[in-house]
C-alpha positions as CSV (number, residue, x, y, z in Angstrom):
1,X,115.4,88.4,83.0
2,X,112.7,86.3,84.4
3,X,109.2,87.2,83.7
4,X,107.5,87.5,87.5
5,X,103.8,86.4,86.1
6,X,105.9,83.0,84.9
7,X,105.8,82.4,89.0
8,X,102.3,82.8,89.6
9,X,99.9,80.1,89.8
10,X,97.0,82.5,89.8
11,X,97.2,85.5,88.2
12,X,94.9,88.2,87.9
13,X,92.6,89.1,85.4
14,X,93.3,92.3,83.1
15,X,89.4,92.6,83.7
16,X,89.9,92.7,87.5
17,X,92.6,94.8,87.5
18,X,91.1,97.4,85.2
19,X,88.2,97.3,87.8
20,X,90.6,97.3,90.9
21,X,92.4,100.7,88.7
22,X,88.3,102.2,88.4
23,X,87.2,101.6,91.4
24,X,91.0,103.8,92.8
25,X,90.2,106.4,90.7
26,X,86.7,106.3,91.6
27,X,88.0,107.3,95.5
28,X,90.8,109.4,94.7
29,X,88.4,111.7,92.8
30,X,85.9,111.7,95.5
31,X,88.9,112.4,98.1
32,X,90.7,115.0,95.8
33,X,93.7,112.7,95.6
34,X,96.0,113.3,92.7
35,X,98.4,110.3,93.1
36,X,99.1,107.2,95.2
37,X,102.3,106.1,96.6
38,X,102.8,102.7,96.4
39,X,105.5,100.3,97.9
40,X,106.8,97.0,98.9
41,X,110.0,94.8,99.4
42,X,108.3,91.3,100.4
43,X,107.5,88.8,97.6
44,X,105.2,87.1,99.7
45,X,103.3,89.1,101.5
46,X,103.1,91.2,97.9
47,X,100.1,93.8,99.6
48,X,98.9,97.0,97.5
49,X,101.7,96.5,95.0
50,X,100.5,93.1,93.8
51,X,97.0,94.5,94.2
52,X,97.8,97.4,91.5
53,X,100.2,95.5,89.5
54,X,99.5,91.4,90.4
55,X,103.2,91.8,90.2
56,X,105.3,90.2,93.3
57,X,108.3,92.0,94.9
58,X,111.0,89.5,94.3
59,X,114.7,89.1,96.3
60,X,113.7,91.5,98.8
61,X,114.3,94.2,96.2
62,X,111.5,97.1,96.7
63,X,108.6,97.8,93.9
64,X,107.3,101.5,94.2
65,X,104.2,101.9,92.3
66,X,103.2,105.5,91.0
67,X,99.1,105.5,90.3
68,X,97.7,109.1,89.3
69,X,94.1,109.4,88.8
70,X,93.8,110.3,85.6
71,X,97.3,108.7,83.7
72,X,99.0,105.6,83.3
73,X,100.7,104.2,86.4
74,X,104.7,104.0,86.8
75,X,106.2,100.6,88.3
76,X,109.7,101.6,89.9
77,X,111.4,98.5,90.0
78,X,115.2,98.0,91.9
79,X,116.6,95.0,90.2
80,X,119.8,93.5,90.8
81,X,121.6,93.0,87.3
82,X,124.4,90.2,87.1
């Protein structure tokens, strides 16, 4: 299977996303939020699943991201096997 980073021309930083990941947490504690539901279907128009994961949605097949505040995140991915 195709690695979806290969794709990208720009890719994000592990330091920017481990601040993007802070700076959640940082709100969800402050707003007693234990998890965030996260999803998308569109590989270009990527929204808060490439912002948590700089990972693109691709064939139209949805992404659901899974981001508690104080544990890993879970990526849900629906891929089409051939």
């Amino acid at each position: 299977m195709e690695d979806p980073k290969q794709r990208l021309t720009t890719c994000i930083s592990d330091a920017e996303l481990e601040r993007r990941w802070t700076a959640a947490r940082e709100m969800m504690r402050e707003h007693k939020i234990d998890y965030l539901i996260v999803r998308n279907d569109e590989e270009f128009l990527g929204g808060y699943v490439k912002w948590f994961t700089d990972l693109p949605a691709r064939h139209s097949y949805p992404f659901t991201v899974i981001f508690p505040v104080d544990e890993e995140m879970t990526l849900i991915a629906f891929l089409r096997c051939s």
